[in-house]
C-alpha positions as CSV (number, residue, x, y, z in Angstrom):
1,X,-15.9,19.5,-10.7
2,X,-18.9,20.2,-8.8
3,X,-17.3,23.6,-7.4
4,X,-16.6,24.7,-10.7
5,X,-20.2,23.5,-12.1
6,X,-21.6,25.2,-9.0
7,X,-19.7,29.2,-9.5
8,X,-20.5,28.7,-12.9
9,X,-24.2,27.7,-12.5
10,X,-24.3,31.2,-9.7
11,X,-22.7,33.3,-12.8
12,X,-25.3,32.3,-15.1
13,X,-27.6,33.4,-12.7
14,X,-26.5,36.7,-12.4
15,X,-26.2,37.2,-16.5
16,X,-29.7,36.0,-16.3
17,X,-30.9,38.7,-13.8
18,X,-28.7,41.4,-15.7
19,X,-29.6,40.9,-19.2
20,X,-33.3,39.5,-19.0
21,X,-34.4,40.8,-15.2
22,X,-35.4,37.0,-14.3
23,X,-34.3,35.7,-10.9
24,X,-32.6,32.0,-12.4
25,X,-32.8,29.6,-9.7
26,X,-29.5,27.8,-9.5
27,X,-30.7,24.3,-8.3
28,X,-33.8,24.6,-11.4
29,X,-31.1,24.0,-14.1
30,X,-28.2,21.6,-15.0
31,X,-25.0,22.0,-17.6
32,X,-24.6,19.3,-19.6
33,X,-20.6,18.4,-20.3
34,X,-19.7,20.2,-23.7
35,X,-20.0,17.3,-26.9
36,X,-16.1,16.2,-28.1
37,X,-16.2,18.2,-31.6
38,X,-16.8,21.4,-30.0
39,X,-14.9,23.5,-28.1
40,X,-15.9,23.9,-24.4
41,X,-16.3,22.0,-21.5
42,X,-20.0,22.8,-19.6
43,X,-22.7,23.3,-21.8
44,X,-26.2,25.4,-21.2
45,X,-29.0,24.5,-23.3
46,X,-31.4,27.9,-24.2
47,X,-34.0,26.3,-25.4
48,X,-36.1,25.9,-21.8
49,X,-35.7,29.8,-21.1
50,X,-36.3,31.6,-24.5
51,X,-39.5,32.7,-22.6
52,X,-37.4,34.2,-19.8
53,X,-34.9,35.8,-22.7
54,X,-37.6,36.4,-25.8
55,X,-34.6,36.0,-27.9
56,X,-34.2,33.4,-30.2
57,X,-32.1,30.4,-29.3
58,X,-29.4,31.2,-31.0
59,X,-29.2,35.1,-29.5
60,X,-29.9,34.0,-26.3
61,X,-26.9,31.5,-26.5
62,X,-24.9,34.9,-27.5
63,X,-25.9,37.2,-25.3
64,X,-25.4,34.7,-22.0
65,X,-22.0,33.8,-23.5
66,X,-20.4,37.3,-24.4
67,X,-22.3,38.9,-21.0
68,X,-19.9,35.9,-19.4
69,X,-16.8,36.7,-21.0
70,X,-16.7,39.8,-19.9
71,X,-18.0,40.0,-16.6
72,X,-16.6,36.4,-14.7
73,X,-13.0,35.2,-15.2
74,X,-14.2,32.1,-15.3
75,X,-15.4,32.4,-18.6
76,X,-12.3,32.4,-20.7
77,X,-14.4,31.9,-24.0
78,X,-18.0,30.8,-25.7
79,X,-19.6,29.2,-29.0
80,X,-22.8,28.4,-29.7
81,X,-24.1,26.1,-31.8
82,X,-28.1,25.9,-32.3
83,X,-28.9,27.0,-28.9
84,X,-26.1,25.3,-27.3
85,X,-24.2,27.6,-25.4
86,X,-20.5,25.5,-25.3
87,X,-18.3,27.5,-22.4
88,X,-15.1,27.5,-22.0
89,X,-13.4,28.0,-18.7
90,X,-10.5,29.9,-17.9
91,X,-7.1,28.6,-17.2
92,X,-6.9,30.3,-13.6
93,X,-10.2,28.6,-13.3
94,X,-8.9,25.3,-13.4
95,X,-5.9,25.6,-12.2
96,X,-7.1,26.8,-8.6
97,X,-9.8,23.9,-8.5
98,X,-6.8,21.1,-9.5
99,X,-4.7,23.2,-6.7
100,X,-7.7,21.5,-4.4
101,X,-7.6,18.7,-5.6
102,X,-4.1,17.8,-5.1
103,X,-3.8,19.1,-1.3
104,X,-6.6,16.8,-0.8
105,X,-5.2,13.7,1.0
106,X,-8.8,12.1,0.8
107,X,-10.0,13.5,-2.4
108,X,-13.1,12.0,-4.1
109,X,-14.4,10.3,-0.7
110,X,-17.2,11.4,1.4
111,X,-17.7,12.8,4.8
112,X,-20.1,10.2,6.3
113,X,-23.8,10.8,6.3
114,X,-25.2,8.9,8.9
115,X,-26.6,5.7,6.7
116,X,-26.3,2.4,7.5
117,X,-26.0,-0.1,4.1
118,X,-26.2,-3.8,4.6
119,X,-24.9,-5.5,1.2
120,X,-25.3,-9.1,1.1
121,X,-23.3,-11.3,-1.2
122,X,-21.6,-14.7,-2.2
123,X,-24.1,-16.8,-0.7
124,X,-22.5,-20.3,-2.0
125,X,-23.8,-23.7,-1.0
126,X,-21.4,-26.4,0.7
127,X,-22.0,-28.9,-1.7
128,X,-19.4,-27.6,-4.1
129,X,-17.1,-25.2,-4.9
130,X,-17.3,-21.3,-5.7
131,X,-17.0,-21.0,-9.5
132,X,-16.8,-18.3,-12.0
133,X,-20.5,-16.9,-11.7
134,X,-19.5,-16.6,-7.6
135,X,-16.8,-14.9,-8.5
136,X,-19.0,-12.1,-10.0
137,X,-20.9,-11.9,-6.8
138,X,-18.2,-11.5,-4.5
139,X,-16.3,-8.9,-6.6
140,X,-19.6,-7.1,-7.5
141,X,-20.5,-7.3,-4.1
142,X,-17.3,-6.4,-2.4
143,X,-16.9,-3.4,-4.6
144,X,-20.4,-1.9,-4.2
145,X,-20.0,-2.0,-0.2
146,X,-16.4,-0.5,-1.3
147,X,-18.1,2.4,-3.3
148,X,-20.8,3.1,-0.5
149,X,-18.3,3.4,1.7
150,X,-16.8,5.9,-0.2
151,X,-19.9,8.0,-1.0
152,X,-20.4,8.5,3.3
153,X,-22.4,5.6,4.1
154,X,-21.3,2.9,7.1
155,X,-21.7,-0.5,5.4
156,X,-21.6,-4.4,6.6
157,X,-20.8,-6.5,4.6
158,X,-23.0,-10.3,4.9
159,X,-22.7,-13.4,3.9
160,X,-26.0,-15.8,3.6
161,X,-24.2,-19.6,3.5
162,X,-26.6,-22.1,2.4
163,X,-25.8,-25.3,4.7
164,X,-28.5,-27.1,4.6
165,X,-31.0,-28.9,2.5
166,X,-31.7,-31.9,0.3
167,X,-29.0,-30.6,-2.2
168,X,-26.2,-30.8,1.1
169,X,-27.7,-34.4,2.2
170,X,-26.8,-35.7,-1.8
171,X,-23.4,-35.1,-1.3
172,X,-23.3,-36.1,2.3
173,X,-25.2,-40.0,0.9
174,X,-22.6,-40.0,-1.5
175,X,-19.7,-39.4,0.6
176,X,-21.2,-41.9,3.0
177,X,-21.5,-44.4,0.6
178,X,-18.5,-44.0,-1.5
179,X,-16.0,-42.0,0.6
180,X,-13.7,-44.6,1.9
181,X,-12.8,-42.6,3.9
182,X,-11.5,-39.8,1.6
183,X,-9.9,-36.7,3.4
184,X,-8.7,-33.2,2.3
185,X,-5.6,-34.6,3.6
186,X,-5.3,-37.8,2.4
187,X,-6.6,-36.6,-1.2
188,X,-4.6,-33.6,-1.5
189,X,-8.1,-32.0,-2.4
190,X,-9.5,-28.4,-0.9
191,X,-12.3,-29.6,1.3
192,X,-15.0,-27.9,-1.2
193,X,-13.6,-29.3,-4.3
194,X,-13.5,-32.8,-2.3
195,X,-16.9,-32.5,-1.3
196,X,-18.3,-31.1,-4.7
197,X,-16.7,-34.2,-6.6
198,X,-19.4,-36.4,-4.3
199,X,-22.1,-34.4,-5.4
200,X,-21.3,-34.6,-8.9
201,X,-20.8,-38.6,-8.3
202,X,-24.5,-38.4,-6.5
203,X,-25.8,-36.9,-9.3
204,X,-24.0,-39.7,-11.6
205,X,-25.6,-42.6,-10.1
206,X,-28.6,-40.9,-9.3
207,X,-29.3,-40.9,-13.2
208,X,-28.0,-44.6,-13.4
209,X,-30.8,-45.8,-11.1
210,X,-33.9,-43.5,-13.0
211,X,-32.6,-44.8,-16.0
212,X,-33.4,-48.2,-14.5
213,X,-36.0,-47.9,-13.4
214,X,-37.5,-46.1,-16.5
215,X,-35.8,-49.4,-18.4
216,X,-38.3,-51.8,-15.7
217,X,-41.2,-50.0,-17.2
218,X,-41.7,-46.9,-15.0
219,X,-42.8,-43.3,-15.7
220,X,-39.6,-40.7,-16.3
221,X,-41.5,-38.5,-13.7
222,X,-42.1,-41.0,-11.2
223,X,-37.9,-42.9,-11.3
224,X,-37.0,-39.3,-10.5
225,X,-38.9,-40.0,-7.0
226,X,-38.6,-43.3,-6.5
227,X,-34.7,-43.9,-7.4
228,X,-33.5,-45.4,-4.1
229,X,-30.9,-42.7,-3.8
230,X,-33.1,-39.6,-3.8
231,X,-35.1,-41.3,-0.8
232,X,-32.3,-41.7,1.1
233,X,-31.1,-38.8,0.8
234,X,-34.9,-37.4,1.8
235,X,-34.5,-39.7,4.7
236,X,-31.1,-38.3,5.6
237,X,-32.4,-34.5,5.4
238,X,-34.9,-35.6,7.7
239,X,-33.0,-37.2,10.2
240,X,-30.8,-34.0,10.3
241,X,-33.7,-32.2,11.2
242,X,-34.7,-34.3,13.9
243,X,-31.1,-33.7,15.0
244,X,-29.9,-37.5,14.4
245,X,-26.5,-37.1,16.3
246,X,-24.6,-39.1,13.7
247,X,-25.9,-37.2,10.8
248,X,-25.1,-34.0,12.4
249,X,-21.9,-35.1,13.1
250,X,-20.8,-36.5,9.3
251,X,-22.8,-32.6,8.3
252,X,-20.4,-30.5,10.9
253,X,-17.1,-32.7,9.5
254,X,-17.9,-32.1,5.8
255,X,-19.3,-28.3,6.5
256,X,-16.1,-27.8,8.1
257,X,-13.6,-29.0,5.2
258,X,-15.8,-27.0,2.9
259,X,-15.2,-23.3,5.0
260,X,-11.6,-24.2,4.9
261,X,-11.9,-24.4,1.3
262,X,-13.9,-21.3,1.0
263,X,-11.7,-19.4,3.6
264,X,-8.7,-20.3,0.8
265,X,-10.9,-18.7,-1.9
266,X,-11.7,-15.6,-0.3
267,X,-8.2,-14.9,0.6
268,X,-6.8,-15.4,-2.4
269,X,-10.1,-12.9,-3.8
270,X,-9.0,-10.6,-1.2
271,X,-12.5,-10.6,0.1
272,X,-13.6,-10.8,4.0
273,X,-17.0,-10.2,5.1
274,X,-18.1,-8.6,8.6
275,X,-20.8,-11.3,9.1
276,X,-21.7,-14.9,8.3
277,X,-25.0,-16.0,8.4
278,X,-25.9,-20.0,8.4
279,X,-29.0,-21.2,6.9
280,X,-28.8,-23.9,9.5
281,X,-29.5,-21.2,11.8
282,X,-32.1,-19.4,10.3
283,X,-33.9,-21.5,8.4
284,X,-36.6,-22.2,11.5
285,X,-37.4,-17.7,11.6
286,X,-40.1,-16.7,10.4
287,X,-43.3,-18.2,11.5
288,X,-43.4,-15.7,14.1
289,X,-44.1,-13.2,11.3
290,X,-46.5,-15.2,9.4
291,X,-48.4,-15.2,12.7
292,X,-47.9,-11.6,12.7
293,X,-48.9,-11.4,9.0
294,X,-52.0,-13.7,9.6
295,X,-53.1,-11.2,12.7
296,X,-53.2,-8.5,10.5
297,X,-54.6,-9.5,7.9
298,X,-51.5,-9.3,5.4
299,X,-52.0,-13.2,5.0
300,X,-54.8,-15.8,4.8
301,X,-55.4,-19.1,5.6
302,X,-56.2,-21.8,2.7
303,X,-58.4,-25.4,3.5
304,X,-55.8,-27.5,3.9
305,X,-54.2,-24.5,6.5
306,X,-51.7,-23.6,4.6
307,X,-51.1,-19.8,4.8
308,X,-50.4,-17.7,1.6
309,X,-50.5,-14.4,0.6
310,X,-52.4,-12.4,-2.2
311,X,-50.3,-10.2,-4.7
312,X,-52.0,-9.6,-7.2
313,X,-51.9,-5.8,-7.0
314,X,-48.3,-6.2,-7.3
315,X,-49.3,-8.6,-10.8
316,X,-47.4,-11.4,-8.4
317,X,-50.1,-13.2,-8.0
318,X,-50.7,-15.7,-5.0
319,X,-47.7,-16.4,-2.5
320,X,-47.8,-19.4,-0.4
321,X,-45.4,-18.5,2.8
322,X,-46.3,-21.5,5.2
323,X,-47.4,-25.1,3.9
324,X,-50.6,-26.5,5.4
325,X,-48.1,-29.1,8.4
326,X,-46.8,-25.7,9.3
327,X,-43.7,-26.1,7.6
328,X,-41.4,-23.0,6.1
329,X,-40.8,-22.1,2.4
330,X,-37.7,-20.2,1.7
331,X,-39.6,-17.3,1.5
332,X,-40.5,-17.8,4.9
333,X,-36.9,-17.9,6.1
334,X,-36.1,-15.2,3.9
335,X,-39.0,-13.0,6.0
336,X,-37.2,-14.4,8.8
337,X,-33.9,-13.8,8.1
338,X,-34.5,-9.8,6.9
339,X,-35.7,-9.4,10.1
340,X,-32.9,-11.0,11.9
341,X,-30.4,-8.5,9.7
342,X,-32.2,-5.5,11.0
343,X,-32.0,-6.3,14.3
344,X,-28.2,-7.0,14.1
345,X,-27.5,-3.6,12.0
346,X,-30.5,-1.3,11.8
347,X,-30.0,0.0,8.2
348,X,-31.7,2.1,6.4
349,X,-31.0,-0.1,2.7
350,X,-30.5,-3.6,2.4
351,X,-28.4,-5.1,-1.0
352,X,-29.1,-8.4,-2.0
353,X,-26.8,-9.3,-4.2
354,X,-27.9,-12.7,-6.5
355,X,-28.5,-13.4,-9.9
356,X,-31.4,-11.8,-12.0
357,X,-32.6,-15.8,-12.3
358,X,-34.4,-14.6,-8.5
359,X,-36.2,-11.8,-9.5
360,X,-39.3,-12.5,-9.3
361,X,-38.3,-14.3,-5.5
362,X,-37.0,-10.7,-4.7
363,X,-40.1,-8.8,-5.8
364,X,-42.6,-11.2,-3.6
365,X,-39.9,-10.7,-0.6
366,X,-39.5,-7.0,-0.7
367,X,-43.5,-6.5,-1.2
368,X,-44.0,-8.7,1.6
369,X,-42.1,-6.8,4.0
370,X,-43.9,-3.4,2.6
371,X,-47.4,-5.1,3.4
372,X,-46.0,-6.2,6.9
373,X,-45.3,-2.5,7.1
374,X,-41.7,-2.7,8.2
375,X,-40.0,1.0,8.1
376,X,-36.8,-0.5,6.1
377,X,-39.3,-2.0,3.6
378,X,-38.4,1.1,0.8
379,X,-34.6,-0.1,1.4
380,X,-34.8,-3.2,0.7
381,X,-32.8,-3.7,-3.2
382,X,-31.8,-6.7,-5.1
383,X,-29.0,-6.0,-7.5
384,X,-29.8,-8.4,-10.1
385,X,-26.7,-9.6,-12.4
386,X,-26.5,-11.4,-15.5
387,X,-24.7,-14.8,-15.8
388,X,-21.5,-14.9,-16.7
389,X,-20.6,-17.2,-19.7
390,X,-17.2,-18.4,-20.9
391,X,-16.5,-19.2,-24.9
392,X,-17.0,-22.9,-24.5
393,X,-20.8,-22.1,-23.1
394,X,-23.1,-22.2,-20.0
395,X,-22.0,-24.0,-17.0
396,X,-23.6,-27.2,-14.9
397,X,-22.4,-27.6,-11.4
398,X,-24.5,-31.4,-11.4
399,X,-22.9,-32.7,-14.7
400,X,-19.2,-31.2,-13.0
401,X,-18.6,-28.9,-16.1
402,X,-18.6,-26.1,-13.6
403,X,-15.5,-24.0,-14.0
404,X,-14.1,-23.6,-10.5
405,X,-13.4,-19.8,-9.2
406,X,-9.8,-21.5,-7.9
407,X,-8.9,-22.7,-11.5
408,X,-9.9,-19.8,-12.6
409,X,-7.6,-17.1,-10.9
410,X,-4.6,-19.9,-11.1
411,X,-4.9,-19.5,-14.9
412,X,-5.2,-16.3,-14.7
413,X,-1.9,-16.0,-12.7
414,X,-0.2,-18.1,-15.0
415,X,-1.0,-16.2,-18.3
416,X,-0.4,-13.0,-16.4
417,X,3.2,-14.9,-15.9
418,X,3.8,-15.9,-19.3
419,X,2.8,-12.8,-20.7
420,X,4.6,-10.3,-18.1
421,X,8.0,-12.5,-18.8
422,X,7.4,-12.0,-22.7
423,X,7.4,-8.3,-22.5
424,X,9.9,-7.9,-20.3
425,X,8.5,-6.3,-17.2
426,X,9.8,-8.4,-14.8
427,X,13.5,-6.4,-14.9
428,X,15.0,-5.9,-11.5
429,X,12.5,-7.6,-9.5
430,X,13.4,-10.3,-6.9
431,X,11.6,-13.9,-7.8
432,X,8.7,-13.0,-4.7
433,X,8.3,-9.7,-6.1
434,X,7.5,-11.1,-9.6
435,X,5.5,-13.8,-8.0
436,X,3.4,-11.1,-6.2
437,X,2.9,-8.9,-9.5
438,X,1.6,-12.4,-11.4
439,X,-1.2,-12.4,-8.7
440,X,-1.9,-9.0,-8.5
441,X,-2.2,-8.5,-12.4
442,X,-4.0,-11.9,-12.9
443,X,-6.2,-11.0,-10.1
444,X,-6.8,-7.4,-11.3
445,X,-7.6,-8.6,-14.6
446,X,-10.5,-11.1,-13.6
447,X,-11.6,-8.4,-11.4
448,X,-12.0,-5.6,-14.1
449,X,-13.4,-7.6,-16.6
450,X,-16.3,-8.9,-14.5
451,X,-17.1,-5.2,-12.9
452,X,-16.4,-3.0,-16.1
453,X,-19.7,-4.5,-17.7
454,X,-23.4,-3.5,-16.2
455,X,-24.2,-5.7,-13.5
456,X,-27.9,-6.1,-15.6
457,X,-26.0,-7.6,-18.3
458,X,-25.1,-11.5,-19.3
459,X,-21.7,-11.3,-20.3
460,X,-18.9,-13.5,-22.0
461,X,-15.8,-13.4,-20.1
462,X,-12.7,-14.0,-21.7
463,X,-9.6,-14.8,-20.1
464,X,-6.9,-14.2,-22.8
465,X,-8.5,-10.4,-23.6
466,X,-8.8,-9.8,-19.9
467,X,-5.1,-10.0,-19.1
468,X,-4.2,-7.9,-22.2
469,X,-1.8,-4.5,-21.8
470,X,-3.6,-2.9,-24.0
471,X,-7.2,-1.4,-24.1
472,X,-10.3,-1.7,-21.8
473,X,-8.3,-3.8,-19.1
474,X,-7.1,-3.9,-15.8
475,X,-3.4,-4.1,-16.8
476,X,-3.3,-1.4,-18.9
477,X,-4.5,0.5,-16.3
478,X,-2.3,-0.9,-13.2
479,X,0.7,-0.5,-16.2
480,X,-0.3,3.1,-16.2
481,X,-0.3,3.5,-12.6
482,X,3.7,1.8,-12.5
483,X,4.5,4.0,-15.4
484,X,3.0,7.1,-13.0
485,X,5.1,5.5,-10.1
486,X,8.5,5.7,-12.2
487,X,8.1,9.1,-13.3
488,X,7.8,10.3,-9.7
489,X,10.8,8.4,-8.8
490,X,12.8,10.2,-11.2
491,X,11.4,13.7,-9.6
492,X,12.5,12.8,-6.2
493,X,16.1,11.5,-7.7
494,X,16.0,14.6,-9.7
495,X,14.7,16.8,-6.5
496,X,11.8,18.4,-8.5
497,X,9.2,19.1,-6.0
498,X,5.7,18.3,-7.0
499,X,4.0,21.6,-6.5
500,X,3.2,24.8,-8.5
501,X,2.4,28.3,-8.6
502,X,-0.8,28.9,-10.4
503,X,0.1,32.1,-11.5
504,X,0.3,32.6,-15.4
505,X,0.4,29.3,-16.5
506,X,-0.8,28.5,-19.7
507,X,-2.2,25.1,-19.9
508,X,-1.3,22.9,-22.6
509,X,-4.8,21.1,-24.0
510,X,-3.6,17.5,-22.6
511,X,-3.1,19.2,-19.1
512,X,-6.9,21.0,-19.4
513,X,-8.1,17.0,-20.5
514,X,-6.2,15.5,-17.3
515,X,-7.6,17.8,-14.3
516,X,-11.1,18.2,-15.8
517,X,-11.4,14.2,-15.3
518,X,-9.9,14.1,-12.1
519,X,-12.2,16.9,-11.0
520,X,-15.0,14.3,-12.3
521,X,-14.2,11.6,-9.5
522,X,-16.4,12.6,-6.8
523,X,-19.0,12.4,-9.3
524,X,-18.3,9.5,-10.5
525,X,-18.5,7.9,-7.0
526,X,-22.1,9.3,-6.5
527,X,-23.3,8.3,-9.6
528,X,-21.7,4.4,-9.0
529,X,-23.1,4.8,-5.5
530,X,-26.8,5.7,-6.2
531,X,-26.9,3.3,-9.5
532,X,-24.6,0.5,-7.5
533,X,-22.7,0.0,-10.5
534,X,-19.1,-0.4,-10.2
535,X,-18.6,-0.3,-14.2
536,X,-19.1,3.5,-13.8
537,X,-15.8,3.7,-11.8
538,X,-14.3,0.8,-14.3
539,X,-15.1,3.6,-17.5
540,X,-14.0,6.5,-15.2
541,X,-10.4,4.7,-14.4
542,X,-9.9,3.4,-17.7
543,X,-10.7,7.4,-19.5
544,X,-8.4,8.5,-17.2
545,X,-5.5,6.0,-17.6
546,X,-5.8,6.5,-21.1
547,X,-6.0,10.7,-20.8
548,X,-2.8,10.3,-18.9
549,X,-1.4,7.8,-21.7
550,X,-1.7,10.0,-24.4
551,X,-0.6,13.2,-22.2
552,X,2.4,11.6,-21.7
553,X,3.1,10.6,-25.1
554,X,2.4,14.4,-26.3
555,X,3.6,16.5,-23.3
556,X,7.4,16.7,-22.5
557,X,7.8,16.5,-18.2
558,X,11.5,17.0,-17.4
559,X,12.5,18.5,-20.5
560,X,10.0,21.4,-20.4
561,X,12.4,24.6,-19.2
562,X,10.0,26.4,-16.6
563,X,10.3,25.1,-13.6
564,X,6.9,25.6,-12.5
565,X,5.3,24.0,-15.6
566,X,7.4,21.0,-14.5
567,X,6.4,20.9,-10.9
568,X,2.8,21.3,-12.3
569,X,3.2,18.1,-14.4
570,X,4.8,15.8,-11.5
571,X,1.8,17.0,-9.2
572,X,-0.4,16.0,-12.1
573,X,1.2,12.9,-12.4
574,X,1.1,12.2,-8.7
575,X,-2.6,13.5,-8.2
576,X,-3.5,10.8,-11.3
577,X,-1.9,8.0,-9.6
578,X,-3.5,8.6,-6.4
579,X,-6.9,8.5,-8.0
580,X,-6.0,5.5,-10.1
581,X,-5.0,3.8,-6.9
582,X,-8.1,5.2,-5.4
583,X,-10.8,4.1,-8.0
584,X,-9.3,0.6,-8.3
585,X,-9.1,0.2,-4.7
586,X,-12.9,0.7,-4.9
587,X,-12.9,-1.8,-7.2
588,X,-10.9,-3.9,-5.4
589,X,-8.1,-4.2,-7.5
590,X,-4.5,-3.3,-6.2
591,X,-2.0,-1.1,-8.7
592,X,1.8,-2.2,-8.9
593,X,4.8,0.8,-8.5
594,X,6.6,-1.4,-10.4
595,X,6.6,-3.4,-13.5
């Protein structure tokens, strides 16, 4: 616990100025946590003050340690090993510091400090459905914004739709031409799954016409622009543009059975966002600041007028921003579009959430914005993922291989069904109470697995191992939390209040484990915080479900005679689940009582 690390940190100080007359400065030096075969739990490294000491490492671990021992009651006890002074603290020590912890209603979040975050996520297209690489985005996404929240910032939470564009005119042409009519209604189809089968069938006789072309002697490179298809659908993009009132009209319909879709997904995600931007809406922003750009010389101008800009001192190399008719790239929107974010929510750091295949998109964007000299230019971050693979292999939303984020969670419901009925923890629960604990285990499940790993990493996600009760998963840990929740029904049946008096108590080892990783929480939120990395608070929640697991296999609760040992171990018990339920909240993952 920081509190402890800090009296500590002010105790070393004073052995310091006692035993080698040097003034230590307690913010110069850190304590590293104490390595599993020793005994200890903070650890100060000698090496970096044997000029201060003139000692040898090993004496100067000594001296600091036995000086400690007998002038702090902190220090219960010391070893050193090589110039690694291992301390141990006292008993009294931790025991006041878990007495904080558990009067703390809020424990672990922060007071707010005054930032604003933007994190910007999901970002799907309305030519198909979410699938399993969206889902994550949303969960990485959602929990990041979750975690800054925690840490003291105020964060919005965006979502950038993409609308528009030749890829939404395909499956517009091919619901045109082979719709008959087709509803969500009628079809018994989610509007985005409806409208993603007609870009996959756009696709399919997209490739039937190249290939015929190719077969009447033409070039491979050359079908691909000439197939009759792809110039309609050109012709259709281009008629929405010019705001063709029938066009629009067949866009707004099929946009519209497509956010009803989405809408469904998100709920059942348990995701919401405070604000949906349209690229429909923004894709015209922009050219203002390429104007602006050209005044000041950020840009320059090219024969054929196009506008671009150089770099190369960044190793980007040239950037065009504005073609030569004075029409946008997506960079330029994206320019655009920053801006339009700042002025609805000045922040002070901007997340883009999206896949690590943008990176380089990212670095001319956020350079951009630093040579345009705008102030939340240094805030600007793009928290680039790794794909997400399943055993079969890669996915292709054209070719309709896709797996979809609905079929997804539904299996994952259903083996969270079969396997909760096989084991049995479905006793005494009404049918819409199981029904409710199939959702929120499959749906923890999918959750931890995707967030436990680095965002940076590609990963292989694996259903079956996700929904296990056992090991690095989300229903071990939500089973840990129910177990938690049973024991502290039996206290209240049993009237054994969860409090303690401090006084002499002799911890057990399993005890010392438990509140010496709670203390770590607040921590652990800073650290996921500054790194945006929910897997930190997936390993945190998981070490301490399993600390608890194996203190309560080892450490009798009711049966222990002193009272007060027993109302230490319920309000251990109950201060765990709270910070179970707390971390996976942040994860966005609820926790049963009962299972």
């Amino acid at each position: 616990m920081e509190l402890i690390e800090k009296e500590l940190k002010q105790e070393i100080a004073s052995a310091f100025k006692s035993l080698f007359q040097f003034e230590l400065d307690v913010e110069s030096f850190s304590l590293q946590p104490t390595r599993k075969e020793f005994e200890g739990t903070h650890t100060l490294v000698t090496f970096s003050y044997l000029k201060q000491t003139k000692k040898g490492p090993e004496e100067s671990g000594q001296l600091i340690g036995e000086y400690l021992k007998n002038h702090t009651s902190m220090v219960s006890d010391y070893n050193v090993v090589k110039g690694f002074l291992n301390l141990s603290i006292s008993d009294a020590t931790w025991l006041a510091a878990f007495d904080k912890v558990h009067r703390d209603e809020n424990f672990g979040i922060m007071a707010r400090n005054g930032q604003k975050v933007m994190v910007e996520f999901s970002s799907p297209n309305t030519n198909k459905p979410l699938h399993l690489g969206h889902l994550r985005n949303n969960f990485l996404g959602d929990a990041v914004a979750k975690i800054l929240e925690a840490s003291g910032c105020e964060v919005m939470k965006v979502n950038l739709v993409n609308d528009r564009g030749i890829h939404i005119c395909k499956s517009m042409l091919a619901y045109e031409k082979f719709g008959n009519g087709e509803t969500p209604a009628n079809s018994g189809m989610k509007g985005d799954h409806l409208i993603g089968k007609y870009y996959v069938l756009f696709d399919k006789e997209y490739k039937k016409e190249i290939e015929g072309l190719i077969h009447q002697g033409m070039e491979p490179e050359e079908a691909k622009k000439q197939a009759p298809l792809i110039l309609e659908a050109q012709e259709m993009l281009k008629k929405w543009e010019d705001g063709d009132a029938n066009t629009v009209a067949l866009w707004q319909k099929l946009n519209d059975w497509v956010f009803e879709g989405f809408d469904a997904s998100y709920q059942t995600m348990g995701i919401a966002f405070d604000k949906i931007y349209h690229e429909s809406q923004t894709y015209l922003l922009g050219k203002d600041i390429i104007q602006e750009g050209l005044e000041k010389g950020v840009f320059f101008t090219k024969e054929d007028g196009s506008v671009w800009v150089d770099l190369a001192d960044e190793k980007l190399d040239e950037k065009l921003v504005q073609r030569g008719d004075g029409t946008s790239v997506y960079i330029t929107q994206d320019i655009g579009t920053c801006e339009l974010k700042h002025d609805d929510f000045p922040f002070e750091k901007s997340v883009y959430v999206v896949g690590n295949e943008q990176d380089y998109h990212f670095k001319v964007l956020f350079s951009i914005m630093k040579k345009l000299q705008r102030p939340y230019a240094d805030g600007l971050y793009h928290l680039s993922y790794g794909m997400v693979d399943l055993p079969t292999g890669k996915m292709k939303s054209r070719e309709g291989t896709v797996v979809d984020a609905d079929d997804i969670m539904q299996e994952m419901f259903d083996t969270a069904e079969r396997q909760t009925r096989e084991l049995g923890k479905i006793e005494g629960l009404t049918e819409e109470e199981a029904e409710a604990l199939y959702r929120t285990l499959g749906l923890g499940a999918i959750k931890y697995f995707l967030l436990k790993v680095d965002p940076k990493k590609r990963m292989l996600f694996d259903p079956q191992e996700s929904i296990e009760f056992q090991g690095n998963t989300g229903p071990f840990i939500q089973y840990t939390h129910a177990r938690i929740s049973a024991i502290l029904r039996r206290a209240r049946t049993l009237e054994v209040p969860a409090g303690f008096d401090a006084t002499g108590i002799a911890l057990h080892p399993r005890e010392l484990e438990l509140i010496h990783k709670l203390t770590d929480f607040p921590k652990t939120i800073a650290a996921a915080a500054r790194d945006y990395s929910p897997a930190l608070v997936a390993q945190y929640v998981y070490d301490l479900a399993k600390e608890y697991n194996g203190f309560y296999q080892e450490v009798p609760i009711f049966n222990e005679e002193q009272k007060e040992v027993v109302g230490l171990r319920i309000a251990l018990s109950k201060s765990v689940a709270q910070v179970i339920k707390r971390s996976m909240g942040l994860l966005g993952i609820a926790v049963p009582d009962r299972m």
